[in-house]
BALOBA-1460 file (C-alpha; in Angstrom, 3 decimals):
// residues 242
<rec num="1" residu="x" x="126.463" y="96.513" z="74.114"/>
<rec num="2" residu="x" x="123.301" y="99.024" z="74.214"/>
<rec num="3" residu="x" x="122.414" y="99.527" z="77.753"/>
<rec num="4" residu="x" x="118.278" y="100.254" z="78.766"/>
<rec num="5" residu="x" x="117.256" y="100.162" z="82.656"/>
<rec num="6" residu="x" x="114.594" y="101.029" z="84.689"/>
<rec num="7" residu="x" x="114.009" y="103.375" z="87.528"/>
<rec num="8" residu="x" x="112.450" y="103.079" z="90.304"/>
<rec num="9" residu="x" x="112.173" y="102.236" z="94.114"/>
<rec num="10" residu="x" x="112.360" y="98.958" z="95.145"/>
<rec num="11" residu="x" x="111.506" y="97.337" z="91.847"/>
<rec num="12" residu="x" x="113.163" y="93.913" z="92.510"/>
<rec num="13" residu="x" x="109.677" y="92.403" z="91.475"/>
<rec num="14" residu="x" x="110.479" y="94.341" z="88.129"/>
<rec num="15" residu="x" x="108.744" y="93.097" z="84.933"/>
<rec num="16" residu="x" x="110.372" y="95.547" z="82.518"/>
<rec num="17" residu="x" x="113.643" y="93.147" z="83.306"/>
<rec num="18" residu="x" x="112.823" y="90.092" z="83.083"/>
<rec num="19" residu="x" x="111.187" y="90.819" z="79.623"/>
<rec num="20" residu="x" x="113.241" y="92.933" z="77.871"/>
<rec num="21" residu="x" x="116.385" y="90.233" z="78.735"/>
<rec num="22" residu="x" x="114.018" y="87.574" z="77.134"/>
<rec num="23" residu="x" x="113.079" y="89.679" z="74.096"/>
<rec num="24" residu="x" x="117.129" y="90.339" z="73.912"/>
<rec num="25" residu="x" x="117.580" y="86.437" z="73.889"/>
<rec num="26" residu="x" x="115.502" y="85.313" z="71.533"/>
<rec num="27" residu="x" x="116.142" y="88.348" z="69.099"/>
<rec num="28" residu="x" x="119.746" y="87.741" z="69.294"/>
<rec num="29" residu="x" x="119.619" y="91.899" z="70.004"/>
<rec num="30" residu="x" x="122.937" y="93.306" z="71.238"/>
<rec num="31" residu="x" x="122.042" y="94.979" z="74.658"/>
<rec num="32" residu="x" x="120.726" y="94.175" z="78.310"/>
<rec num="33" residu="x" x="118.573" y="95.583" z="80.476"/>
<rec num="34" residu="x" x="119.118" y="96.311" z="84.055"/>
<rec num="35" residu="x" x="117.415" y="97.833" z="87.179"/>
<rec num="36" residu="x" x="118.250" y="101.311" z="89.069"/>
<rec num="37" residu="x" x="116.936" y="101.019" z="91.794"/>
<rec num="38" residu="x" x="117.131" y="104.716" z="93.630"/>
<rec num="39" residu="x" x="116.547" y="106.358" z="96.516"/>
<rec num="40" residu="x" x="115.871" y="109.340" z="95.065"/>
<rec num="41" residu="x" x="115.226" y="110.813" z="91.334"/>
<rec num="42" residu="x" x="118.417" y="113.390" z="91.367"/>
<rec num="43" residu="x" x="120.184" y="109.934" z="90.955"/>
<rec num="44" residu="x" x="119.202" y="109.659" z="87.477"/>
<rec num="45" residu="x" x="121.812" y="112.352" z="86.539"/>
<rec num="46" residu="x" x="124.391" y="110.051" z="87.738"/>
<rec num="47" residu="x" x="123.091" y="107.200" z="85.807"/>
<rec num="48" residu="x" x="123.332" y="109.141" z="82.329"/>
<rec num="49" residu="x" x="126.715" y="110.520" z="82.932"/>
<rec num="50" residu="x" x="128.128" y="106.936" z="83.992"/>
<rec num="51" residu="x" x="126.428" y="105.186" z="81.669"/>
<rec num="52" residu="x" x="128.010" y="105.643" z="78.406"/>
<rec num="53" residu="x" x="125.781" y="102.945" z="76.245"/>
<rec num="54" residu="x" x="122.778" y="103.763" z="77.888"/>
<rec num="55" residu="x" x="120.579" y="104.272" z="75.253"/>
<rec num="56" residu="x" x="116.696" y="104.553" z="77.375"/>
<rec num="57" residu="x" x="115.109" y="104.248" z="80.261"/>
<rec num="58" residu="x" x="111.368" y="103.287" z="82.007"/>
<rec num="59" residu="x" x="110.477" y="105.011" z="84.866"/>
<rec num="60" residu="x" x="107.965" y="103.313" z="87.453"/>
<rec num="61" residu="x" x="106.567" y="104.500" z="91.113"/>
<rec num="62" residu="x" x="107.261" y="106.554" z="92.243"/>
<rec num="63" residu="x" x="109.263" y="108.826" z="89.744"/>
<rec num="64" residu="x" x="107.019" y="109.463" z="87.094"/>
<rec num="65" residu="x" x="105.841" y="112.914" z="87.919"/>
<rec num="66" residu="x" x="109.297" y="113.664" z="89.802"/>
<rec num="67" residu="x" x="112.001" y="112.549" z="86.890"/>
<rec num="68" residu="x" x="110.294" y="116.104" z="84.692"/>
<rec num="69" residu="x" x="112.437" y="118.275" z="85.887"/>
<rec num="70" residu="x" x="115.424" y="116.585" z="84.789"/>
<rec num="71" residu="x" x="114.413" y="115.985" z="81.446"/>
<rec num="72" residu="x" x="115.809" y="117.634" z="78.688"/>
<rec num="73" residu="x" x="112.727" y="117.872" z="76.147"/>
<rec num="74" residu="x" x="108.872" y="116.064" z="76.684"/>
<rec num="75" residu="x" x="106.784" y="114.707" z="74.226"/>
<rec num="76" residu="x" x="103.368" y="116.967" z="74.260"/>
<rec num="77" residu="x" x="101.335" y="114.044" z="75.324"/>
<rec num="78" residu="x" x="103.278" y="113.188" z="78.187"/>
<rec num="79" residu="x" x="103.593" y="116.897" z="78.816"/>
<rec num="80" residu="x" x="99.703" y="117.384" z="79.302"/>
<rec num="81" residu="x" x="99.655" y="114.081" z="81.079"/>
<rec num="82" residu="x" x="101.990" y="115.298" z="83.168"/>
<rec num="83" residu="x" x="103.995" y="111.892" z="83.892"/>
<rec num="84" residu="x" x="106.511" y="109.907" z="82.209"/>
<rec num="85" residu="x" x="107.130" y="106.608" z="81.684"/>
<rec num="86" residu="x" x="109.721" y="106.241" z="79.592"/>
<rec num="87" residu="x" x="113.275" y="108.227" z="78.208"/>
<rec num="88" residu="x" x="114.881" y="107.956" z="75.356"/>
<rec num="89" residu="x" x="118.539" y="109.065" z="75.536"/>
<rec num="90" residu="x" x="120.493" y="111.201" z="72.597"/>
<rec num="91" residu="x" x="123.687" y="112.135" z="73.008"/>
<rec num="92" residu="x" x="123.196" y="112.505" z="76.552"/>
<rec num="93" residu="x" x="119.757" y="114.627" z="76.237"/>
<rec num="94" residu="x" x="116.866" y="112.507" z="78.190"/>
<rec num="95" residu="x" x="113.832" y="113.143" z="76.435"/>
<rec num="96" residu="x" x="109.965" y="111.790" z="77.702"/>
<rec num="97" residu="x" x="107.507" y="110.132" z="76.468"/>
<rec num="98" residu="x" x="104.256" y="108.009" z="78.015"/>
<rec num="99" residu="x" x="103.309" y="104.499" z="77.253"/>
<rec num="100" residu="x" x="100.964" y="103.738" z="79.823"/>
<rec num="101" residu="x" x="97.734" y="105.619" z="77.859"/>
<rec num="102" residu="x" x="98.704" y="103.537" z="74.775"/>
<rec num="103" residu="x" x="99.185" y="100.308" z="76.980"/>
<rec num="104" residu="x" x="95.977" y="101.026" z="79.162"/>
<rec num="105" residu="x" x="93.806" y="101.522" z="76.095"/>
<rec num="106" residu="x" x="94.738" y="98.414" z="74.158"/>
<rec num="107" residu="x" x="94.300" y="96.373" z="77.043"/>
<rec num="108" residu="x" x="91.092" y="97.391" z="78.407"/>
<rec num="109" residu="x" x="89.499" y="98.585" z="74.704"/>
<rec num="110" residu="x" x="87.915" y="94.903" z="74.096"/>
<rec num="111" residu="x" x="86.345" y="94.203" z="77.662"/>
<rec num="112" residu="x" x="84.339" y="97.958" z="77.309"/>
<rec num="113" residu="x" x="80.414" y="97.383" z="77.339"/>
<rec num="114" residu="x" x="77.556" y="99.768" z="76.592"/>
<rec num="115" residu="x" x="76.964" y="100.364" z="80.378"/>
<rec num="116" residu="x" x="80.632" y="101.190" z="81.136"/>
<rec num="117" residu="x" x="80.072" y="105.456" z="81.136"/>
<rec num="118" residu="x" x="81.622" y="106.498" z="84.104"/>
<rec num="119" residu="x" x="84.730" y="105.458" z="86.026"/>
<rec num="120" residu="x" x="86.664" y="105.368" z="89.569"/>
<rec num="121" residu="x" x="90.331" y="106.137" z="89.375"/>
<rec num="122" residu="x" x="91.586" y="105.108" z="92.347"/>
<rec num="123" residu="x" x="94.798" y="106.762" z="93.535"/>
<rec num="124" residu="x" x="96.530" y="110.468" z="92.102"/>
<rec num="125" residu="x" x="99.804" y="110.081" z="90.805"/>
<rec num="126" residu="x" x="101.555" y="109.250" z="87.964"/>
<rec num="127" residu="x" x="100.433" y="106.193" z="86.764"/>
<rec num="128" residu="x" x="96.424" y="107.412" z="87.336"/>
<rec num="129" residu="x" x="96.656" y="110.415" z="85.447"/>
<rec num="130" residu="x" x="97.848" y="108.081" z="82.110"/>
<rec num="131" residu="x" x="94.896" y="106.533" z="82.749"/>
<rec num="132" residu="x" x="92.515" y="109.477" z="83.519"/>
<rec num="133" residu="x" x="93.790" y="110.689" z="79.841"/>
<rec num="134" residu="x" x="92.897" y="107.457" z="78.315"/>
<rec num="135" residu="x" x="89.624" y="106.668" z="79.506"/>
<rec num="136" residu="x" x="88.884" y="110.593" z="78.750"/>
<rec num="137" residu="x" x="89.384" y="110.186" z="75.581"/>
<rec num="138" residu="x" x="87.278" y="107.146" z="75.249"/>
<rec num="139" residu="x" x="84.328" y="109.002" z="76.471"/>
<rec num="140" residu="x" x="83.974" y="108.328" z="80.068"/>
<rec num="141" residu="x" x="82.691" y="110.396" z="82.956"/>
<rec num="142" residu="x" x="85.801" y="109.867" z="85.618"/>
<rec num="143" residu="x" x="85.670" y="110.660" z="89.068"/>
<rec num="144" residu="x" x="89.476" y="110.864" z="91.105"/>
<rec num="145" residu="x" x="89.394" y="108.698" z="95.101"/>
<rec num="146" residu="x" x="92.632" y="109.900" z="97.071"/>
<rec num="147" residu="x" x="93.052" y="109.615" z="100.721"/>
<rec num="148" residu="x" x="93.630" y="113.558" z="100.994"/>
<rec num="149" residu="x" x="90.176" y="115.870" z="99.854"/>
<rec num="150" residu="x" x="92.043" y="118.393" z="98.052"/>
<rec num="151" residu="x" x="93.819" y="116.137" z="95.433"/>
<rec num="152" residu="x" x="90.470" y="113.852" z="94.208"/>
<rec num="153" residu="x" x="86.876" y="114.003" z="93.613"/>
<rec num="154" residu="x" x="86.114" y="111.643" z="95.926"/>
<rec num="155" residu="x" x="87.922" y="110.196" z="99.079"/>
<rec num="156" residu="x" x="88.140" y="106.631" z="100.222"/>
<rec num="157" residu="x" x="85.373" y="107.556" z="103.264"/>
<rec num="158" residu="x" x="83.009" y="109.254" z="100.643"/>
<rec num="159" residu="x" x="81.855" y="106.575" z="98.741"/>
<rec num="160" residu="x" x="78.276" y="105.953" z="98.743"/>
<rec num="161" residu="x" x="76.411" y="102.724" z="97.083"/>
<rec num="162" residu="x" x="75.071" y="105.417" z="95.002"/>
<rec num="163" residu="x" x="78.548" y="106.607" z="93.600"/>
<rec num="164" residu="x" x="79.595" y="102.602" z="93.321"/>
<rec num="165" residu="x" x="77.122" y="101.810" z="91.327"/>
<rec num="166" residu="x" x="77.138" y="104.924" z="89.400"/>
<rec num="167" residu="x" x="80.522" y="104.146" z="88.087"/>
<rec num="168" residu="x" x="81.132" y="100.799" z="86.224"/>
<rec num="169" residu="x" x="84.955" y="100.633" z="86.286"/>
<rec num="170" residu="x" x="86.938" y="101.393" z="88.875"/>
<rec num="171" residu="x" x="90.668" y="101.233" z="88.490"/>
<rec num="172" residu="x" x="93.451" y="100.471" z="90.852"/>
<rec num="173" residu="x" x="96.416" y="102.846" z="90.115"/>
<rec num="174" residu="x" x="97.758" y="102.376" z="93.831"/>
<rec num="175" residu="x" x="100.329" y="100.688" z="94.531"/>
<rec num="176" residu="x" x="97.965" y="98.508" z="97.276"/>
<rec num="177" residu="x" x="98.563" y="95.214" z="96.834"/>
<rec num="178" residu="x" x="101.711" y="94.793" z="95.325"/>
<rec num="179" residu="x" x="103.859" y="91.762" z="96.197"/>
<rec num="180" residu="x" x="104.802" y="90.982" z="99.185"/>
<rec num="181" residu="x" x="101.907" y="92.940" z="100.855"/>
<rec num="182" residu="x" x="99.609" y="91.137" z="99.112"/>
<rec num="183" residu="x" x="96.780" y="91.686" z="101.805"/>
<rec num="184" residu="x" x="97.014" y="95.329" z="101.433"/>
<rec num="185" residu="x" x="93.888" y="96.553" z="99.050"/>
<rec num="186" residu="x" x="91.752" y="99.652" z="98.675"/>
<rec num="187" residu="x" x="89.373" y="100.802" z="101.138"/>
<rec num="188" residu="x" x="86.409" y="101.170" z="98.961"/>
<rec num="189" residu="x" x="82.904" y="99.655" z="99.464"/>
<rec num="190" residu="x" x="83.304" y="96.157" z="98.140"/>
<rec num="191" residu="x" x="79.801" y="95.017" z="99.157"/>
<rec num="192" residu="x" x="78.109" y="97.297" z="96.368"/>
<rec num="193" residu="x" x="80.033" y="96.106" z="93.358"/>
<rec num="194" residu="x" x="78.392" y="93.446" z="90.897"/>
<rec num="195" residu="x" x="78.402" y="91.460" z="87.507"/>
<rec num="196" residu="x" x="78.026" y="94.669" z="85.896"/>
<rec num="197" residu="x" x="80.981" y="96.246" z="87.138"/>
<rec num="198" residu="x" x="84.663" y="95.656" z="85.470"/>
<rec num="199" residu="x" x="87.420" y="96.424" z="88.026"/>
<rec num="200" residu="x" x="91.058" y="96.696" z="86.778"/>
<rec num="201" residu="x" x="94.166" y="96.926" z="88.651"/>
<rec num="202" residu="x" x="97.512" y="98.263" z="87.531"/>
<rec num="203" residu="x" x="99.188" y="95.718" z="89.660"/>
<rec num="204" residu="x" x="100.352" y="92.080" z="87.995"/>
<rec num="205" residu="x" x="102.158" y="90.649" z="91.247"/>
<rec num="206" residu="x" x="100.531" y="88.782" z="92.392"/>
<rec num="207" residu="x" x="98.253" y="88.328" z="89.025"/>
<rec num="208" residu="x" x="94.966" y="88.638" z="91.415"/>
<rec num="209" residu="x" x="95.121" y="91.046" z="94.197"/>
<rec num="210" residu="x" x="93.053" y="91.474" z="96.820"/>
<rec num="211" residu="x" x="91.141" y="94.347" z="95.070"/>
<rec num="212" residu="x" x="90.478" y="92.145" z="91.989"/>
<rec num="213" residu="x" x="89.605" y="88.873" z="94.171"/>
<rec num="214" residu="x" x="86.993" y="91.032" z="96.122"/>
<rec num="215" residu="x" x="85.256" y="91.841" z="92.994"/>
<rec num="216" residu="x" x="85.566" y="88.423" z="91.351"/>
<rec num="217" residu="x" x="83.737" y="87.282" z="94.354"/>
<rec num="218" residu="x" x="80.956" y="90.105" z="93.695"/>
<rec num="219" residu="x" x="80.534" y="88.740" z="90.621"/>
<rec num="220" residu="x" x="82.843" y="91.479" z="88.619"/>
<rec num="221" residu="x" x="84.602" y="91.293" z="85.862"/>
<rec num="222" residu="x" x="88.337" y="91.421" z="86.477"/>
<rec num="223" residu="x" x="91.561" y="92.618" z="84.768"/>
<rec num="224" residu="x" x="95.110" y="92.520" z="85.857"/>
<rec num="225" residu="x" x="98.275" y="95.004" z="84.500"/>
<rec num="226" residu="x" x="100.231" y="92.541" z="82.738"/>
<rec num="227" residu="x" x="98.539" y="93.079" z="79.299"/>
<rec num="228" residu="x" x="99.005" y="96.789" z="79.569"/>
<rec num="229" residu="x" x="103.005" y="96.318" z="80.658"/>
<rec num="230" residu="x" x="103.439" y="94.355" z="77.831"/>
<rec num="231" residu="x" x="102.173" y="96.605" z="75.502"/>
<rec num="232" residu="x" x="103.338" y="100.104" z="76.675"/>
<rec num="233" residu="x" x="107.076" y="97.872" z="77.149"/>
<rec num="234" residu="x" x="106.667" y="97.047" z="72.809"/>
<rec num="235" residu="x" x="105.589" y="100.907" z="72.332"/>
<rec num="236" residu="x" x="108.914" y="102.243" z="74.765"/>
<rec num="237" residu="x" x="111.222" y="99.710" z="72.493"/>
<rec num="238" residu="x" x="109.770" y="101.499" z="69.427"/>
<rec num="239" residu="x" x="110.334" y="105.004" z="71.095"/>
<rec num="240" residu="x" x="113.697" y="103.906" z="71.536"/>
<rec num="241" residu="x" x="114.503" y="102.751" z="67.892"/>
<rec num="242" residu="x" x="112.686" y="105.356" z="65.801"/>
């Protein structure tokens, strides 16, 4: 039976399982899908070598920038991305690829409106620099928050009404929020958001976080991950059977 897994950090909460088992199921496909959850990404050497039908992986927080190193070949978009989301294993070789731009952009493309130029990426690692290439190459002006100066534009104490305002979609790529601290959230300016904003969070559990609930209650526009899982999880099954 064809093995695929994730791997990441405590991923219990784990979509990727739950749906790949199901799409197994009712496909009557010969495999299963398990988690690895790891303490730390040198593990994933392990995993190949013990894992003789293990056939490809998705990688979550927070390995997506760390599991390069041990790859042995990258496809050129994930490469100038610089994260990875998902492996495809040959004969041992792990080779990797990025879903997340592909998922991102199908799930936000119909809720884009004439005033959306510019954008808030909140957070700096993996998962926010799919989705800095994404909305790049749709055209928008993107500004980086981070806690730390030196790795964003902008940091969680700089922003202005001015700079809210000035940027119609903001973007949750933290992991704030995420089940069970579900009253964690972003420290950004909530006050200044309104209907003409569209805030999106990478998180789907719970399905409204406090970051989305905020601006649903300013009148925003709201989006949750699950759409974008669902359809970076169909492009990683196709990586995996090409």
């Amino acid at each position: 039976m064809t093995t695929y897994g994730l791997l990441g950090r405590n991923i219990d909460y784990s979509f990727s399982k739950t749906f790949f088992n199901t799409k197994f199921h009712n496909e009557a496909i010969r495999a299963k899908y398990i988690n690895f959850d790891i303490e730390h990404i040198k593990e994933v050497k392990q995993i190949v070598s013990n894992s003789v039908d293990l056939a490809g992986l998705n990688v979550t927080i927070p390995y997506k920038e760390e599991v390069i190193p041990f790859l042995d070949e990258i496809d050129p978009q994930a490469e100038r991305i610089g994260a990875v989301n998902t492996i495809k294993i040959e004969n041992k070789r792990l080779i990797g690829y990025n879903t997340d731009v592909f998922g991102f952009t199908k799930s936000i493309f119909s809720l884009i409106a004439p005033n959306h130029e510019a954008a808030l990426i909140l957070g700096t690692g993996g998962a926010s620099k799919a989705v800095r290439h994404a909305l790049v190459s749709m055209g928008y002006h993107i500004n980086m928050v981070s806690r730390e100066k030196d790795k964003g534009d902008f940091t969680y104490e700089d922003l202005t009404s001015e700079i809210i305002k000035g940027h119609q979609l903001i973007v949750n790529c933290t992991p704030l929020g995420t089940h069970p601290d579900v009253n964690q959230f972003p420290p950004i300016p909530y006050e200044f958001i309104d209907e003409s904003h569209l805030l999106y969070d990478l998180i789907y559990n719970p399905s409204i976080t406090s970051f989305l609930a905020q601006g649903k209650d300013q009148g925003a526009q709201i989006i949750n991950g699950e759409q974008m899982l669902i359809f970076q999880a169909e492009k990683a099954w196709e990586i995996w059977n090409q």
